[in-house]
N, C-alpha and C positions, 0 to 999 in steps of 0.2 A: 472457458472456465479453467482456472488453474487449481489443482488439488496438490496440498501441501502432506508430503506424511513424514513427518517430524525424525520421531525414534519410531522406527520399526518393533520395539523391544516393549515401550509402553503400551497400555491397555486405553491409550486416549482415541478420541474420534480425530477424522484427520479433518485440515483447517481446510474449507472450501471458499475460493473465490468469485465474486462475479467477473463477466468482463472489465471491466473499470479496474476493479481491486487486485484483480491480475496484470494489468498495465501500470500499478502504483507498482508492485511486486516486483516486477519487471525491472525498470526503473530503480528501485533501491537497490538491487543489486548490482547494476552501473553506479553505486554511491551517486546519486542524483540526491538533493538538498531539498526539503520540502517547498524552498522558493522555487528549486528549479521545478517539480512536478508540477506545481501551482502553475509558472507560466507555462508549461510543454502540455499542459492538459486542459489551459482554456485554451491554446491556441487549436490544438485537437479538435476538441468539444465546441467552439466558437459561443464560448463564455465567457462574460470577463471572469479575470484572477477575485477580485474583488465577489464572487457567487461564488463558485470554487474551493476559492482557499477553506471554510470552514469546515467543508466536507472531508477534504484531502487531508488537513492535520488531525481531524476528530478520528480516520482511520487509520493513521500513522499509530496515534495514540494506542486506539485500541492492539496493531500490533506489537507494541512495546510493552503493554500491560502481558500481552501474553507469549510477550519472554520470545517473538519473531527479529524482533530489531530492538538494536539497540542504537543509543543518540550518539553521536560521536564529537 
């Protein structure tokens, strides 16, 4: 589990990850490309990209709604 705590200063809850969501986390901080997570996480997981991939952008997503990443 990775626990995310943002500003110290604000009154918000800190952002909790699961294993997975902690390895996308991971990952984006090596500037990894949502193609690369796609392939490096069905190769992991022995998924294809093609199951995968709608999970991994839909959570990218959600981190950029909430101000964690941004698109480059």
């Amino acid at each position: 589990m990775v626990v995310l705590l943002l500003d110290s200063t604000a009154p918000s809850a800190p952002f909790v990850l699961n294993p997975s969501g902690g390895e996308i986390w991971r990952r984006l901080q090596r500037n990894a490309t949502i193609s690369d997570l796609v392939r490096e996480l069905a190769l992991e997981y022995s998924v294809s990209e093609d199951a995968i991939a709608p999970s991994v952008r839909s959570f990218v997503t959600e981190l950029q709604h909430g101000g964690l990443v941004t698109e480059a």
